[in-house]
N, C-alpha and C positions, 0 to 999 in steps of 0.2 A: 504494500500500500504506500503509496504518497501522500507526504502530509505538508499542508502550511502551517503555519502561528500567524493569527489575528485578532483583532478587538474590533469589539462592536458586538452589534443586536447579532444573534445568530443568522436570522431573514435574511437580512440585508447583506451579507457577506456571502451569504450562498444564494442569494438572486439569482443567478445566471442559468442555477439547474433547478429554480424553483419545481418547476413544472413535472420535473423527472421525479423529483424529492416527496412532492404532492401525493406522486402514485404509489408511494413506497409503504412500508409497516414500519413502526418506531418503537423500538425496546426501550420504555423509561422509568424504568427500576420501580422504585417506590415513588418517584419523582410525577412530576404533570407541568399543568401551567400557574401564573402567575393568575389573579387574576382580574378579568377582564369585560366587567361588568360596570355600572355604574357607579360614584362615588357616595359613599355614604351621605347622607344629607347633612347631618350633626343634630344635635340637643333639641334645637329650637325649631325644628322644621315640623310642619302641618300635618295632620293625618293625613290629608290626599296627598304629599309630599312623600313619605313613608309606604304609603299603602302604594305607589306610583314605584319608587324602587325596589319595593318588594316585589315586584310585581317584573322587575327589568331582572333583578336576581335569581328569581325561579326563570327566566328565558334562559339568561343566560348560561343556568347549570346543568337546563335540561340539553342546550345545544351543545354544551362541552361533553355531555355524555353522550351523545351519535359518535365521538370522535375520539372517545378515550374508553377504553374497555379494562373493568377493574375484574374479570370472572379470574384470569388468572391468578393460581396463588399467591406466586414469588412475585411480580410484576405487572405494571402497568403495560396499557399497548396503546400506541396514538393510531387508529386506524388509513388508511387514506385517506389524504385529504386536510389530514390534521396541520401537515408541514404549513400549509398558505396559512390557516386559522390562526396559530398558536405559536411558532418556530421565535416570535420576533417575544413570546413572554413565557417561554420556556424556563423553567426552574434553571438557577448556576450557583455558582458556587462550589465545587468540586465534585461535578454533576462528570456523567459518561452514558450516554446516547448512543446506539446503533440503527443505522436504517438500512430496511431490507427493501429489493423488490420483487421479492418470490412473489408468485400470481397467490396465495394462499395465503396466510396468515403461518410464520415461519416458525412453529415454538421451536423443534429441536435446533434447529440454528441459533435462536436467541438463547435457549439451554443452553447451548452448547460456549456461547462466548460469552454469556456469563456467572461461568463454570472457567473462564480463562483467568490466571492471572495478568490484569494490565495495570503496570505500573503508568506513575503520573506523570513522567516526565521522557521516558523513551517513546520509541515505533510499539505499536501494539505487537504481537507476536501474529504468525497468519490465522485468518478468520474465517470464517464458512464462508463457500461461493456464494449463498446468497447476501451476506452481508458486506451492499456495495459504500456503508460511509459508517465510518465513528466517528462522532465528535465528544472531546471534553473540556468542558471548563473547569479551568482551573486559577483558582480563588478570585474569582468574578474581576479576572484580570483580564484573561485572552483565554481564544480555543486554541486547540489543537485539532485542526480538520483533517482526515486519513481518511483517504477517494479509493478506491476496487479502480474503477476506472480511469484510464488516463486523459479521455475527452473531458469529465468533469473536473479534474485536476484543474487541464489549464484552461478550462472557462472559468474559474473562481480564482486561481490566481491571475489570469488576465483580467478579471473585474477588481479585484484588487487592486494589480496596478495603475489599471488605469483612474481609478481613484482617491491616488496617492496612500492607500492606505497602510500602513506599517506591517510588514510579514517576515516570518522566518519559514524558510524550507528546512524544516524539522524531519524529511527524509534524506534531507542529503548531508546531515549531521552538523549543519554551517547554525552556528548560534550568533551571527549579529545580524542583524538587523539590514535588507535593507527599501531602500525609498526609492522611488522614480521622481 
């Protein structure tokens, strides 16, 4: 696998295979999203005020579950579809994310790698064919993104560069930094 180092919302840094990424199954632990719902009103807001976000709160949590699947034991799954909805309020913080694109729903693959040991700071070790991306965050600083594929490689580090954004090629073992 190849991997970059970047910072930023997760979305946005993987733009470029959104679409690919959309169609995928998402291994996220115990983890989900942030969330993504209306702002509390506070103290002094009206009953129709309250009754009104209550009301945006149950949409919002019923929609978050067509796209988050809690049946399994060990793990959360972000079904299709989740990456466009949710990728940009994704739990971080010393998070680790795989996405698949088996036509199925992939457990023994996702079993399977996370039953791996991955440390925080190297290349993962190799992963099931079906799993074509891991990302982690690590302490809600930058990811470390590791692409199956080498079209989605260099569409995310070419979108990268081209917007200046600050990367390390974490696969080719180069720890500075650099810039366009």
């Amino acid at each position: 696998m190849k991997g970059l180092r970047a910072s930023g919302n997760l979305g946005d840094l993987l733009k470029p295979i959104e679409a690919f990424l959309d169609g995928c199954w998402w291994c996220l632990g115990g983890s989900g999203a942030k969330w993504l719902g209306t702002t509390y009103p506070g103290k002094e807001a009206s009953e129709s005020q309250m009754t009104r976000w209550r009301d945006e709160c149950r949409r919002a949590a019923e929609e978050y579950s067509l796209w988050v699947d809690d049946a399994l034991p060990d793990y959360r799954v972000g079904a299709p579809g989740f990456f466009s909805r949710y990728a940009n309020a994704i739990d971080t913080d010393w998070k680790i994310y795989y996405a698949s694109d088996a036509a199925e729903l992939p457990v023994n693959a996702f079993d399977e790698v996370r039953g791996k040991r991955i440390g925080w700071f190297e290349a993962p070790p190799e992963l099931p064919a079906d799993i074509c991306l891991l990302v982690r965050d690590i302490d809600n600083a930058y990811w470390d993104l590791f692409f199956r594929d080498e079209w989605a490689y260099e569409a995310v580090k070419g979108h990268l560069g081209g917007r200046a954004k600050e990367f390390v090629d974490v696969s080719r073992g180069e720890g500075r930094r650099k810039r366009k």
